[in-house]
C-alpha positions as CSV (number, residue, x, y, z in Angstrom):
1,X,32.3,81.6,-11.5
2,X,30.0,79.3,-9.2
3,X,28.6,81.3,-6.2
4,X,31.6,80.4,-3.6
5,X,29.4,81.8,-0.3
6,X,26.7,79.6,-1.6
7,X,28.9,76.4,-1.0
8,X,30.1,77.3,2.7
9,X,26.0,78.1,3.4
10,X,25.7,74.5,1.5
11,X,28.5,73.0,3.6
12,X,27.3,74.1,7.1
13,X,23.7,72.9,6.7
14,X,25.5,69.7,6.2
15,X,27.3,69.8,9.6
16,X,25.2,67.4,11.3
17,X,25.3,64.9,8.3
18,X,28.9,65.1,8.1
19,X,29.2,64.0,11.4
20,X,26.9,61.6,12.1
21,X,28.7,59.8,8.6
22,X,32.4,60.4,10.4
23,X,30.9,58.4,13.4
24,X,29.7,55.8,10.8
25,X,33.1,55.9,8.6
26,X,35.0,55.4,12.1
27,X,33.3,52.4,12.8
28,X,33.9,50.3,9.9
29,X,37.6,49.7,11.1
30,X,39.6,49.2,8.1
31,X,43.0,47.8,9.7
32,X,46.4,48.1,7.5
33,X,46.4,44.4,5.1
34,X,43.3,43.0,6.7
35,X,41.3,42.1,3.5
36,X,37.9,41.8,4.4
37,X,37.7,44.4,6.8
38,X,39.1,46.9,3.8
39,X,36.8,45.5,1.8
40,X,33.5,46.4,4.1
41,X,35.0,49.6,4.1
42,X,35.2,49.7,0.7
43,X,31.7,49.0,0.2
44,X,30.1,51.4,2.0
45,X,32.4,54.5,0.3
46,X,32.0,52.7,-2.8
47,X,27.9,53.8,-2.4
48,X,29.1,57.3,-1.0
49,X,31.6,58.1,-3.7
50,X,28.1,56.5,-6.4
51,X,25.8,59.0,-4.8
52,X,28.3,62.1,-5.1
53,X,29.6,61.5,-8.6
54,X,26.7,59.8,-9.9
55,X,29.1,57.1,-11.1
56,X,29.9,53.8,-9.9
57,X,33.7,52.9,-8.5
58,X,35.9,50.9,-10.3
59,X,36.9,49.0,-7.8
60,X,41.3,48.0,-8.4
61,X,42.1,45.1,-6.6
62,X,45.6,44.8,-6.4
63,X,47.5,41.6,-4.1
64,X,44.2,40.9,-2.8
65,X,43.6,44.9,-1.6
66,X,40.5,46.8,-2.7
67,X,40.9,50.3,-4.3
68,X,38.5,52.4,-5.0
69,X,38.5,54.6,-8.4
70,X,36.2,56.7,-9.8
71,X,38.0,57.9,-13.1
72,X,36.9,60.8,-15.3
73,X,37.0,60.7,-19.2
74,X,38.9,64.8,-18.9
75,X,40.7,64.2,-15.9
76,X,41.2,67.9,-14.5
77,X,41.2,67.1,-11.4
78,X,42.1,64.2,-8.7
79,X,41.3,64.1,-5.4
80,X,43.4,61.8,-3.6
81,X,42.6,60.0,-0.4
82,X,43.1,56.8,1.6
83,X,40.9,55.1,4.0
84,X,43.2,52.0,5.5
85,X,44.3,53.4,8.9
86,X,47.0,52.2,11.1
87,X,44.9,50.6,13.5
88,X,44.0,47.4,14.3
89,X,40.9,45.4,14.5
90,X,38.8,45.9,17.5
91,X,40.3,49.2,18.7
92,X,36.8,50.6,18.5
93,X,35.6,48.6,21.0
94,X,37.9,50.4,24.0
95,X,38.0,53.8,22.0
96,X,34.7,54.2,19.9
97,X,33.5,57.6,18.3
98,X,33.0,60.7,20.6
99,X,32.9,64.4,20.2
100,X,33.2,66.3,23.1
101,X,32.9,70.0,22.6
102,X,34.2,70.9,18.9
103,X,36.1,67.8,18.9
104,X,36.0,64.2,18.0
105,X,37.9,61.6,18.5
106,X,38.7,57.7,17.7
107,X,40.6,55.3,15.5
108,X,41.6,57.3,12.4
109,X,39.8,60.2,12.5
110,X,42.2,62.7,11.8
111,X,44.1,60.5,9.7
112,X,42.1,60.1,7.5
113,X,38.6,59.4,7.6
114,X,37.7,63.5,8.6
115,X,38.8,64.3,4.8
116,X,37.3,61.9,2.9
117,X,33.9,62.5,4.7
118,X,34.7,66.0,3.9
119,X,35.5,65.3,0.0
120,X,32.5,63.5,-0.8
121,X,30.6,66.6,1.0
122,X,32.6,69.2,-1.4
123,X,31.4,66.4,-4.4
124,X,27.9,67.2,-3.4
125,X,28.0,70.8,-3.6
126,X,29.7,71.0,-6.6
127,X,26.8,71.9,-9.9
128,X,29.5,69.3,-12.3
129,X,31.9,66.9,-11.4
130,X,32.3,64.9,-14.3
131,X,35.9,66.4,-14.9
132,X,36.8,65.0,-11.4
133,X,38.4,61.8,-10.6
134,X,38.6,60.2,-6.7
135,X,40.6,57.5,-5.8
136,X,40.8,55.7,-2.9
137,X,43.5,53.2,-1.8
138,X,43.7,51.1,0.7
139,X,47.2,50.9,1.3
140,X,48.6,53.9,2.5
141,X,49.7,53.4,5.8
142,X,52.1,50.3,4.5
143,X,53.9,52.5,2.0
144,X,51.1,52.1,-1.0
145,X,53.0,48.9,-2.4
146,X,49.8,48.0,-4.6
147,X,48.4,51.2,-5.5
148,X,51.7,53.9,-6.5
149,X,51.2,52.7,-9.9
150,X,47.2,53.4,-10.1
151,X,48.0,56.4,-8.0
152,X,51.0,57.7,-10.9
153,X,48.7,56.5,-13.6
154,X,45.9,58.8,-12.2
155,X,48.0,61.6,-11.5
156,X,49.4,61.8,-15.0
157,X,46.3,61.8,-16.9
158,X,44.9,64.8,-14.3
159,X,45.5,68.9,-14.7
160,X,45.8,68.9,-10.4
161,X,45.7,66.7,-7.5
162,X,44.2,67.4,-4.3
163,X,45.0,65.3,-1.6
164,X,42.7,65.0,1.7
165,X,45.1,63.9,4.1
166,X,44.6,66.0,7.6
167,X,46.0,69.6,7.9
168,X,47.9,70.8,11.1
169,X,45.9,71.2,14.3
170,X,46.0,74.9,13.3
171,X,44.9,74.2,9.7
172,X,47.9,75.2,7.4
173,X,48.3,73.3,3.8
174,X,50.6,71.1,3.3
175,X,53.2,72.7,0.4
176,X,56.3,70.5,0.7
177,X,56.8,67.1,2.1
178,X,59.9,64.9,3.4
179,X,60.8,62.0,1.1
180,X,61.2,58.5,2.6
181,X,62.8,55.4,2.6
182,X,62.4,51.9,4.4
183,X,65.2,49.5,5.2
184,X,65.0,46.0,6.4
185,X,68.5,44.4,8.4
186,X,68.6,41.0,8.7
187,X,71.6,39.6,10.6
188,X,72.6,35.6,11.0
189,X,74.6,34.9,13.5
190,X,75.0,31.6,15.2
191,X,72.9,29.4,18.1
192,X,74.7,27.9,21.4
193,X,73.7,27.5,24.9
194,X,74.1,30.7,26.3
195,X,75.0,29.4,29.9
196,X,77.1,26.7,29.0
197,X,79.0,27.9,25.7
198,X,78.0,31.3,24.6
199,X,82.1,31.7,23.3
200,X,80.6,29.2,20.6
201,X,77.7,31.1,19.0
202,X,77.5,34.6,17.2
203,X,75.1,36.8,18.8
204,X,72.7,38.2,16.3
205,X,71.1,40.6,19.1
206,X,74.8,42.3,19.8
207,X,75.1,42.7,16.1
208,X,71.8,44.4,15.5
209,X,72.5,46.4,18.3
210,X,75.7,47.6,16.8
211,X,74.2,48.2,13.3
212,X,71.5,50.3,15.3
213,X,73.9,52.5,16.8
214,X,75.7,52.8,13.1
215,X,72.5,53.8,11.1
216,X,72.0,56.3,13.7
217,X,74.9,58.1,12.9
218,X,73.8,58.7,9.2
219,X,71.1,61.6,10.2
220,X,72.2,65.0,9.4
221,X,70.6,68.5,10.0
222,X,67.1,68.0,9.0
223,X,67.1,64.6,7.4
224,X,66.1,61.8,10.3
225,X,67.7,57.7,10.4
226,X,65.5,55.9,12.9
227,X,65.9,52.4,14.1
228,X,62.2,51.4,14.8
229,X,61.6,48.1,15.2
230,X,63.9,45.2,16.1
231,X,63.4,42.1,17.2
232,X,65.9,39.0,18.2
233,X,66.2,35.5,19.6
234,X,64.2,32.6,20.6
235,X,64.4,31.7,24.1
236,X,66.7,33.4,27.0
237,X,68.8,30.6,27.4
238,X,70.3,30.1,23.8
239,X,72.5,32.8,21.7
240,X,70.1,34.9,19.2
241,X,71.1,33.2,15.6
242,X,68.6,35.4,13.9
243,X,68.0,39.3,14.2
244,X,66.5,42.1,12.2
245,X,66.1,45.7,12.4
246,X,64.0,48.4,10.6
247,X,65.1,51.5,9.5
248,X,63.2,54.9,9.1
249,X,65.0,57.9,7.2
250,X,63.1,61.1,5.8
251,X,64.4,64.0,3.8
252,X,64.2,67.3,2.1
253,X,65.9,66.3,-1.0
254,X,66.7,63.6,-3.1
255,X,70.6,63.8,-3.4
256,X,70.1,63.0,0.7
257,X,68.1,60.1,0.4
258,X,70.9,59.2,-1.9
259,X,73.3,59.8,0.2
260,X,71.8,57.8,3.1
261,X,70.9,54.9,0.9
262,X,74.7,54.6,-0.2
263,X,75.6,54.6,3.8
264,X,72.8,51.9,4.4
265,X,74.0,49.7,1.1
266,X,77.9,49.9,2.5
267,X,77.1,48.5,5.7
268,X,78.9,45.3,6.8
269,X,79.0,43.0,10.0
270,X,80.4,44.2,13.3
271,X,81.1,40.2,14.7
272,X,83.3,37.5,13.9
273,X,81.2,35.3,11.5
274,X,78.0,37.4,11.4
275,X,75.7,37.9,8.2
276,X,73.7,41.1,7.3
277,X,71.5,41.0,4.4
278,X,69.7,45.0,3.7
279,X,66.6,45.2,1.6
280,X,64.2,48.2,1.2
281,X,65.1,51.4,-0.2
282,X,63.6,55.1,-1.2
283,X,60.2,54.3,-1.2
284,X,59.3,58.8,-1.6
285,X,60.8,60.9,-3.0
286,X,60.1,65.0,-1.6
287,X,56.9,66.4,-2.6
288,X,58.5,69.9,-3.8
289,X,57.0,73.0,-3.1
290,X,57.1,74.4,-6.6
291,X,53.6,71.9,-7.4
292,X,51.6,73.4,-4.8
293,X,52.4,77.3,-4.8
294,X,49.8,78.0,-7.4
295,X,47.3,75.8,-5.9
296,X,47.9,77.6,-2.5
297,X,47.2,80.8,-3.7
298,X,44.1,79.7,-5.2
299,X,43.0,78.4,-2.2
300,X,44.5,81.2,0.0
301,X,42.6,83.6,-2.6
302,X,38.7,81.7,-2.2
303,X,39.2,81.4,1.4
304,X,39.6,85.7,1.8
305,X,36.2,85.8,-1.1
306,X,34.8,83.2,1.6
307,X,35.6,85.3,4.7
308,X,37.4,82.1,6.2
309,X,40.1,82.0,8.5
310,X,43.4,83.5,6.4
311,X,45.4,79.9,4.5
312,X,48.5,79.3,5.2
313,X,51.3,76.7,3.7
314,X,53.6,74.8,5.8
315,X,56.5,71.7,5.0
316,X,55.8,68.4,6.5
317,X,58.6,66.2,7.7
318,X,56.2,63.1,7.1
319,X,55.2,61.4,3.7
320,X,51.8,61.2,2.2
321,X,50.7,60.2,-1.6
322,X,51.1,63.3,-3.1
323,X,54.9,62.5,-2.6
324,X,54.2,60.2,-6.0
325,X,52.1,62.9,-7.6
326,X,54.1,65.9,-6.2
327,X,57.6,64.3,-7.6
328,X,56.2,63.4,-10.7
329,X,55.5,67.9,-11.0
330,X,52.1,67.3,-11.4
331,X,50.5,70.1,-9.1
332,X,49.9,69.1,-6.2
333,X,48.2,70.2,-2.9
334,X,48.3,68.4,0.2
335,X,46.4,68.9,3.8
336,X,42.8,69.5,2.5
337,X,41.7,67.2,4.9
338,X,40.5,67.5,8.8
339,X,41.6,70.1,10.8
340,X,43.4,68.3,13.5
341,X,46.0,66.6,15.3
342,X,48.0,63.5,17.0
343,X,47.8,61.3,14.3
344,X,48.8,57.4,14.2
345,X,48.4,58.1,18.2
346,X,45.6,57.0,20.3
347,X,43.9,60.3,21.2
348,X,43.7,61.7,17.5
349,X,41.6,63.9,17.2
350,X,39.6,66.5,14.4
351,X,37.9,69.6,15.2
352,X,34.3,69.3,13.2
353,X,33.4,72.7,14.0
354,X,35.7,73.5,10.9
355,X,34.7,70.7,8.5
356,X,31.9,73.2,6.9
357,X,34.5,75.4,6.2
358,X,37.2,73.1,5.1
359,X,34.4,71.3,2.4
360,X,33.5,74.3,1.0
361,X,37.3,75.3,0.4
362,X,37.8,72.7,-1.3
363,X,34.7,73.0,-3.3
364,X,35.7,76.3,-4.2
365,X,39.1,75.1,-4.9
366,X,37.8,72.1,-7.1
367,X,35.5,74.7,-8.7
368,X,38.2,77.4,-9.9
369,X,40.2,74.8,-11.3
370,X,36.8,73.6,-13.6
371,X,36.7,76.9,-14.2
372,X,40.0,78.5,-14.8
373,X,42.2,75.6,-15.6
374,X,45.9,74.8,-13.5
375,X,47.6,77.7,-13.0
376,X,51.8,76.9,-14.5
377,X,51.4,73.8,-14.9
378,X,54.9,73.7,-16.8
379,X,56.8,75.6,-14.3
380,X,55.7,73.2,-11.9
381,X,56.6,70.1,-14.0
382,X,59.7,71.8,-15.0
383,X,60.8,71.8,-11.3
384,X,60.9,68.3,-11.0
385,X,64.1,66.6,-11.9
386,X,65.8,63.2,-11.6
């Protein structure tokens, strides 16, 4: 087995480096859908991820979007990353890069700029890598439209998948994930001079207001139906013909994604000649904790050799890629990424003092599976059902 101590000794005489290339990532804004911003970004990770694997990117472009792949020939391993963010254009300019203490902050940090910095780091500490494939999509923070198929593709052909998306501030693994689905309501009602004859139209805002209220009442224990964002109307003096609403629901299991969807699917009109239209549907299924025990205790078990901070797994209620890779029972394990917090909020942030530690955890990590092959890989498949 490779020298793990050697790697975290590697890792922290990186420290600096990994920083100053955070600062650099953070910069090159790479805003949800906005082509040739994703694209600069590309570029510059495409020459990182060259220098690290010693192979060039294939770069997938799929509806315009640019993906970045860097496939292996014996997949064992996938890491799994994005580096789209959820924020847009010119946010740098009133909230640029700073570190302040142990912590930095700025647009997308955390989420997740922190762990792909630190995955090309473990790359470069690791004596082989030609059994290890990266990929790196640009779509994530839409719902990965373009790239679930590359990512499913990718996942299939690999022994594990490690995912770089940001731990909790306190640095647990992510073992389990929420499933999710997306809904669009789109209600027609009918335009009339709202001072002079509102009795004649059909108002599309009380409608979606009334369909906001009913999705509401489809949450249940753990699993979450949230109205996000709704728009309505023209102009304040005419009755809202037009209306639409979007829907947010996340859950432990699939039977309850089910369930919701059915509730969702059954809904109908509140008003006198209104129209509702509902598109979307399960867009994630759960990431299931079965596909990343194993991985866990590998990882619990090279942090204790390491003397690092003790490992420890938690569920997340929000959705990341490895909810593709996770459902299909490849193994899976999520929250290799930053240690840090507040994400998709302005104020993110990602402690750097542990970044050293995180990349050579992952090193390690990458490196026992080289070494050692996936722990029950078919009791982990076998846990995943339709």
């Amino acid at each position: 087995m490779v020298d793990e101590a050697e790697f975290l000794r590697s890792a922290r005489a990186r420290a600096g480096a990994m920083v100053a290339r955070l600062e650099e990532l953070v910069a090159c804004e790479s805003p949800p859908g906005e082509v040739s911003h994703l694209s600069a970004c590309a570029d510059m990770l495409a020459a990182w991820g060259e220098a690290a694997l010693g192979r060039p990117a294939r770069r997938v472009v799929v509806d315009g979007l640019p993906h970045l792949l860097w496939p292996a020939t014996d997949q064992r391993v996938l890491l799994l990353g994005h580096f789209d963010t959820v924020w847009p254009h010119g946010t740098i300019r009133d909230w640029p890069f700073s570190v302040r203490g142990h912590l930095a902050t700025g647009p997308g940090v955390c989420d997740m700029k922190a762990g792909i910095v630190q995955m090309l780091t473990a790359l470069e500490l690791l004596p082989r890598t030609a059994e290890v494939g990266l990929l790196l999509t640009c779509d994530e923070e839409s719902g990965s439209p373009g790239s679930r198929a590359l990512i499913e593709e990718q996942a299939t052909r690999s022994g594990a998948v490690l995912v770089g998306e940001p731990s909790t501030e306190s640095g647990e693994l992510k073992v389990a994930r929420k499933g999710g689905s997306a809904y669009r309501l789109v209600v027609r009602g009918r335009a009339a001079h709202a001072g002079v004859e509102p009795h004649r139209g059909v108002n599309a805002t009380v409608e979606v207001a009334h369909q906001a209220l009913a999705v509401q009442r489809f949450a249940d224990g753990e699993t979450t139906v949230t109205p996000t964002v709704l728009s309505a109307g023209t102009t304040s003096n005419v009755v809202p013909e037009s209306g639409a609403l979007s829907v947010d629901v996340r859950a432990w299991t699939r039977e309850e994604l089910h369930r919701v969807d059915d509730l969702v699917r059954a809904l109908r009109p509140r008003l006198p000649g209104a129209r509702l239209t509902v598109t979307g549907g399960v867009n994630r299924y759960p990431m299931p904790q079965a596909v990343a025990t194993p991985l866990l205790r590998l990882a619990q078990d090279a942090a204790t050799r390491m003397g690092l901070p003790a490992v420890r797994g938690t569920h997340a209620p929000g959705a990341s890629d490895a909810n593709f890779t996770g459902a299909l029972g490849v193994p899976t394990l999520d929250g290799l990424g930053g240690v840090g917090g507040l994400p998709h909020a302005r104020g993110e942030w990602v402690d750097v003092s542990r970044m050293p530690e995180r990349t050579a955890l992952l090193a390690a990590l990458i490196g026992r599976l080289l070494a050692d092959g996936v722990p029950a890989v078919v009791s982990a498949r076998s846990a995943v059902t339709d």
